[in-house]
Structures are given as structure tokens and as C-alpha cells.
N, C-alpha and C positions, 0 to 999 in steps of 0.2 A: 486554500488551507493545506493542499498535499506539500507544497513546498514550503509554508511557516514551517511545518514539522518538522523539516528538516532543519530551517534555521534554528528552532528552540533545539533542535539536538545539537547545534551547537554553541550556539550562545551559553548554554546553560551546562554547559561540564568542565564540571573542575575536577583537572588530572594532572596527574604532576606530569605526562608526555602528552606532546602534540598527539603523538601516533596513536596514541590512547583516546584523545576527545572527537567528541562529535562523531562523526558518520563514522571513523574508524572501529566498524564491529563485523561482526559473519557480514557475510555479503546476502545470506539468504534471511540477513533479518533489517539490513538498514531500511528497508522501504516500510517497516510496520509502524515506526512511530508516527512518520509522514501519514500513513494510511489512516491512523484511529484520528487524525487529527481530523480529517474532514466532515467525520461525524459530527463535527462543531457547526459546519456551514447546512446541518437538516436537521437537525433535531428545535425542537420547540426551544424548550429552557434557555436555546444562547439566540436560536432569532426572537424573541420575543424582545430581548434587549436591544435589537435596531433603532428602535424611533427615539434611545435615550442620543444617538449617534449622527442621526441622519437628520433629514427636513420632517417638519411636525405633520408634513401630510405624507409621510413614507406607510405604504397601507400595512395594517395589523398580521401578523404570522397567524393564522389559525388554521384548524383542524383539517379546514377543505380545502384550504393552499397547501397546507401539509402533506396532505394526500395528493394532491396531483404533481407535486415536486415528486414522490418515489414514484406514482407509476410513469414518470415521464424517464424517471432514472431507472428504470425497470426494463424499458425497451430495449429491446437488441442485446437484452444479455446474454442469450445462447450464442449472439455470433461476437459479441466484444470476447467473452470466456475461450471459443474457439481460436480466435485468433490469437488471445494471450498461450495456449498450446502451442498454436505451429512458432510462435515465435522463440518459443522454450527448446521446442524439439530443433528448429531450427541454429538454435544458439547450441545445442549440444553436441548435435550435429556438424558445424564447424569447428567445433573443440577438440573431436576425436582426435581419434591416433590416425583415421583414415587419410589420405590426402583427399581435398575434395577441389572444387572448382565452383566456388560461391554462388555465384549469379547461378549456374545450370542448375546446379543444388536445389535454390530457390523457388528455379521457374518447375522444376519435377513438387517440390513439396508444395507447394500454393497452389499446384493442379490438379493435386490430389482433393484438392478442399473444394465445399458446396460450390463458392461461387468460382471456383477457376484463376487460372493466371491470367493475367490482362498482357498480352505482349508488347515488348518495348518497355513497359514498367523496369526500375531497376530499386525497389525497397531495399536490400542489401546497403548499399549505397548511405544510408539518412537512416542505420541501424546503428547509431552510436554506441550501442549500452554493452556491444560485446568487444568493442576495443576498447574500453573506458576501464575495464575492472570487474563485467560482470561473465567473462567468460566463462561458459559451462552453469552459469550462475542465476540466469534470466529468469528460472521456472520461481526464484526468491519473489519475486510481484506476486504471483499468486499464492503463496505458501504467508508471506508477510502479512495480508488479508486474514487471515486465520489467525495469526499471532496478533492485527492488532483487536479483531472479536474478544481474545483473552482479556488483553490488556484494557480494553472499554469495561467489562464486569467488572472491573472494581471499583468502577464512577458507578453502577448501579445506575435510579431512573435518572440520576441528577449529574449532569455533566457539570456543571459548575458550583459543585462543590469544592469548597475552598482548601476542605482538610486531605478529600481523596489527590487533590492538587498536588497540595504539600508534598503528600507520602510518595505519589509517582514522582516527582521532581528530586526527592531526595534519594529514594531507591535507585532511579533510573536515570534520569539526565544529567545529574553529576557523577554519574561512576561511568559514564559513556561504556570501555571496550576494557574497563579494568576487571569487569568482571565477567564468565561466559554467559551468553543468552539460556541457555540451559539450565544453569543453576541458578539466576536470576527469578525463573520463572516457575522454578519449585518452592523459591522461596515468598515470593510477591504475591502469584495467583494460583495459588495450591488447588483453588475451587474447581477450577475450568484448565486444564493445563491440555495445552494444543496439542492432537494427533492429527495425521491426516482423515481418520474418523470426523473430525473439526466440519468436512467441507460440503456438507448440507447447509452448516449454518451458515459460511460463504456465501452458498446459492440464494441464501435466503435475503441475505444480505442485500445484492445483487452487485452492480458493474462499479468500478472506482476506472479512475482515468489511472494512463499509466509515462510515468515524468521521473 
């Protein structure tokens, strides 16, 4: 579901510049639509619709499945959240003005943390996302989480709702980066508008994968 979101962010925008559709927004907000979208794959309202899709003996979504899907996605979210840190501080950290020397950088910041550096390890390496565009930019995963918590209150209990549909689809995925995320979001979800105050409800939330 984390990556449909991103396809519906662009499939679904109509702009008159490329540079304008789809993913082309803040850098510390393209991962939120991705984000709210996975809400789709735990909430009741859209699994219950499986068995209209699958084999007739695909077993039933209910309450006690329910519940052992989030505490199972519950687990390890002090050290998944941790590590989404060092990989922020990390990412900022090779942005600076300082000159650094990556890997040693690394092995110093990841040995600072509970579980240590493992030596020989080279994570650097298979760190795409800060030569891709998200330089200085990585700490957006966790901040996008928060923005898409916003953006889910206005599906309310009912995620597939057809009109709340509409209205996100027409405010939002067709005006992709033509408009700022800021103003977007004083205008759209005036209710709940995200500060870093926001990040109890994060917590509460818990872990999402990070793609």
C-alpha cells in the first residue's frame, strides 16, 4: 500500500508541468500520501472486503485478527523509531558544511546506539535515499507520518468513503506541487493541522516501513 500511494500520487495529477505532478512536492512531505495509504491494508472497513476478491474460503477480518495484526506491528517500535533517528541525523550529518568521511562517520554514530556497530558492516553503502533527492531531507519519513495522521481525519471512522474520496482526490492529487503543502493543509484539514506537537499521536500510531 506504501508504494500504490505513491503511484496514485501520480497517476492522478493533472498539471499543466511534469515538474509539477506526482511526487514533485517538499521533499519532507512526498512520503505522507504513501503513508496514510497503508492505513488501507489494517483497518477493518477495507479488509472486510477481501473475500468479495479472493477464494470463498479466504478467512473473515475480524476484531481478534485485528488486534493481533497492530500488536504484532507494535513490536519493535522503540528501535524501528530509533533507527529512523540515527538515519535522519545521519543524513544531516553528511549534508553539512563539515567535510566528513562516511563510513567512519557511520561506524562512530551507530556505536553510539543500544545495539552498537557490527564491524565490517558498510549500511552507507545500500543508503540510497541521500543521493536520490533526499539530502539533508531523510528526517521527512518521520515528519510525513504526522502529516499523513492529518490527512486520514478527514476519512473519519470510514475509510472508504466515496465522497471523502472525491474531495482528497480533487484538493490533492490533481493539483500535485502546484500548490504549497502549507496552504493546502490550512485549507483542507483546518481541524487537526500538524505540528511537531502531532508526535504522541505518531507514537501511538506505531512503526510504518520505510521505501
Amino acid at each position: 500500500m506504501h508504494e500504490f500511494g505513491h503511484v496514485m500520487h501520480g497517476v492522478l495529477s493533472n498539471t499543466d508541468y511534469a515538474s509539477q505532478a506526482g511526487t514533485s512536492v517538499e521533499r519532507d512531505f512526498v512520503e505522507a500520501p504513501s503513508q496514510m495509504f497503508e492505513e488501507w491494508a489494517r483497518r477493518k472497513e477495507s479488509l472486510s472486503l477481501l473475500p468479495q476478491f479472493c477464494s470463498p474460503a479466504c478467512p473473515a477480518v475480524d476484531d481478534d485478527l485485528l488486534g493481533r495484526l497492530s500488536t504484532a506491528r507494535l513490536y519493535g517500535a522503540g528501535m524501528r523509531y530509533s533507527r529512523q533517528h540515527l538515519y535522519a541525523a545521519y543524513d544531516m550529518a553528511t549534508s553539512g558544511a563539515a567535510s566528513t568521511e562516511p563510513l567512519a562517520l557511520w561506524d562512530t554514530m551507530e556505536g553510539e546506539t543500544p545495539l552498537g556497530h557490527v564491524p565490517g558492516t558498510q549500511f552507507p553503502g545500500t543508503f540510497e535515499h541521500i543521493i536520490s533527492g533526499y539530502a539533508a531531507g531523510y528526517y521527512g519519513y518521520m515528519w510525513s507520518e504526522v502529516l499523513a495522521l492529518d490527512m486520514l481525519s478527514v476519512y473519519g471512522t470510514n475509510l472508504m468513503d466515496p465522497r471523502s474520496g472525491a474531495a482528497f482526490g480533487a484538493r490533492y492529487w490533481r493539483r500535485a506541487a502546484r500548490r504549497r503543502r502549507q496552504r493546502w493543509f490550512a485549507s483542507f484539514s483546518a481541524a487537526s493541522r500538524p505540528t511537531p506537537r502531532s508526535w504522541p499521536r505518531l507514537r501511538a500510531r506505531g512503526p510504518r516501513p520505510s521505501h
